[in-house]
C-alpha positions, 0 to 999 in steps of 0.5 A: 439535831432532833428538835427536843419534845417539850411542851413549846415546841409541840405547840410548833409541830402541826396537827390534826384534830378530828374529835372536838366538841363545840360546846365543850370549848369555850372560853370561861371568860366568854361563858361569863360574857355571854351569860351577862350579855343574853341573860343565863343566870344558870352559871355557879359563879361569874368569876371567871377563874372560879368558873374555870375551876369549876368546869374542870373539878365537874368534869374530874368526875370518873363518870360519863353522866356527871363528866356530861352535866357542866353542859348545861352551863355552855350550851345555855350560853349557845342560844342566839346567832351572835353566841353561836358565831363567837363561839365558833370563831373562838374555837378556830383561834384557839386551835390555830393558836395551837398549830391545829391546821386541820379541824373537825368540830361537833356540836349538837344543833339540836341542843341549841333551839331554845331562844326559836332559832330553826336547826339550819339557822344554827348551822349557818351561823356556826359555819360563819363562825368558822369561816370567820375564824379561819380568817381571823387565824390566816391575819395572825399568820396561820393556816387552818381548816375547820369543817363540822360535824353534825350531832344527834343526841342518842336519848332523843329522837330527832337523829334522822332529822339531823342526818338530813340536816347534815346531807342539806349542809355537806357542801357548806362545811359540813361534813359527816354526822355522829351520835353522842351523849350517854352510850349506856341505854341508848345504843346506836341501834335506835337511829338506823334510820338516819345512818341507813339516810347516811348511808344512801346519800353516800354521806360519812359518820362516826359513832360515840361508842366503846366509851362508857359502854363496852364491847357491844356498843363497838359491835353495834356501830361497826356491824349495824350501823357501818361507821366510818370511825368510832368516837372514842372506842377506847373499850375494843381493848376488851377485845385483846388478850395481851400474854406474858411474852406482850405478844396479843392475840386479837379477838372478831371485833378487834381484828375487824377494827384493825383490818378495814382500818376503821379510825379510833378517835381517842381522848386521852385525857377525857378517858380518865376523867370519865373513868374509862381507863384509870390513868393516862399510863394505863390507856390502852393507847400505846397497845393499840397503836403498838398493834397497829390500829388507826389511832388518832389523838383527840381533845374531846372538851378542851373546857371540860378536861382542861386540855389543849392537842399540844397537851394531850400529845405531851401526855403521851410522850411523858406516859409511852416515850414516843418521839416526833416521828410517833406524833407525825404518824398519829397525825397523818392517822387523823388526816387520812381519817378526816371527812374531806376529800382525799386530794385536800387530805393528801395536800395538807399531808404533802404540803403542811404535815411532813415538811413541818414535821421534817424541821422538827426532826431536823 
């Protein structure tokens, strides 16, 4: 018998996550924890539920820019080597808690420079978290892989520093570099140098793009820059005429996307909290991937948007009735798409995905 799609039994079913944000995940109680411990007295409340309420109404916004301002709170948290490291650990905890056997996490190094520490000696002390939460994982009898990525911010002006950042690290647990913040005003044009960096040392990259911003910001990713995937990318829908008979006649951009297989890292939840689509039921989601593109699901913020993988899957079975072999082809979506080398994708495919996901369809 098919095992049936309740929430417990997806958080059994394994998964793969490729967009996640480092500072968007913590723990409200280690927020708290960290603030009495290194001294931010910046936090709204120090209790720890309300502190939980607080982070999920700011981020309820239907704004990029004001779903971005709780940030502040977490990466003011984020400024020594012991918060990086717990932080870290945490955040693979968690995730294996949830059957992740695959992560990607991003965070913006940059962001976390404040208390003198230099952009590498964050970086180590994340990577350690990482691996010590890999290990901490495999005792309580799970299996994950955490790598990272780099992130530069597109308001600033330290891209290609960070591109070299992550090209110095891609044999340490680093592998690619992404862009993000507010898109509008900001395109990726403004860093070429640091994908043209990319590019010349045979190194990956995503794109925070199509989110906020529509279709030219997807324009520029793709046909300037060359991006590996889009982060988010939800808007390409512009790019799609749907008739009455729901056959779609695709537009340039869209049938480029769709043909060179380029990954959607897509956020459900976080897509409505932002405002760039109205409801998890009119996501564009489903269209897409009716429509075959590369769709992955992704958590964005587990903090900010209140939300687990397990969570956003369920979301999608409610919202678009799909069943687990749906789930396991978003999953193998995402595996295929991740930035390791393709025998360790194929084995976690072979190995850990399809026979897993055989029991649950029984």
């Amino acid at each position: 018998m098919t095992t049936p799609l309740t929430l417990e039994n997806i958080q059994r079913a394994p998964k793969a996550l490729l967009h996640d944000h480092l500072d968007g995940g913590l723990r409200p109680a280690t927020v708290v924890e960290l603030a009495a411990e290194f001294g931010y007295d910046g936090l709204p409340t120090t209790d720890v539920d309300e502190l939980a309420t607080f982070f999920r109404t700011a981020a309820h916004s239907g704004s990029l820019v004001r779903y971005l301002e709780p940030f502040a709170h977490t990466v003011g948290v984020m400024q020594t080597p012991e918060a990086l490291h717990r932080v870290a650990l945490e955040c693979v905890e968690d995730l294996a808690a949830d059957s992740v056997v695959y992560a990607e996490i991003r965070f913006a190094p940059e962001l976390h420079i404040d208390g003198g520490l230099s952009l590498d000696a964050v970086v180590d002390a994340v990577l350690a978290g990482f691996a010590d939460g890999e290990k901490a994982a495999a005792a309580n009898g799970k299996t994950i892989t955490v790598r990272c990525l780099v992130t530069a911010m597109r308001h600033a002006a330290r891209s290609r520093e960070i591109a070299e950042l992550a090209v110095r690290f891609r044999d340490k647990g680093v592998v690619g570099f992404d862009i993000a913040g507010a898109e509008a005003g900001y395109p990726p044009t403004r860093h070429l140098d640091a994908f043209e960096y990319m590019r010349n040392n045979n190194a990956r990259f995503t794109i925070h793009a199509g989110e906020a911003f529509g279709l030219p910001s997807i324009q520029e990713a793709i046909a300037f820059c060359g991006a590996d995937r889009l982060g988010h990318g939800v808007r390409i829908v512009d790019d799609i005429t749907v008739h009455d008979d729901s056959d779609a006649t695709l537009g340039r951009l869209a049938s480029l996307l769709r043909d060179k297989r380029i990954p959607l890292e897509l956020c459900p939840s976080s897509n409505v909290q932002t405002g760039a689509v109205a409801s998890i039921a009119a996501h564009p989601f489903a269209l897409l991937a009716r429509l075959r593109f590369r769709v992955t699901v992704n958590t964005d913020n587990r903090l900010m948007s209140d939300t687990t993988m397990s969570q956003e899957m369920l979301r999608l079975v409610d919202a678009f009735g799909y069943g687990w072999s749906d789930l396991e082809r978003f999953t193998i979506n995402a595996m295929k798409s991740s930035f390791i080398p393709f025998r360790e994708r194929l084995e976690l495919i072979d190995d850990v995905i399809k026979p897993r996901y055989a029991v649950l369809v029984g």
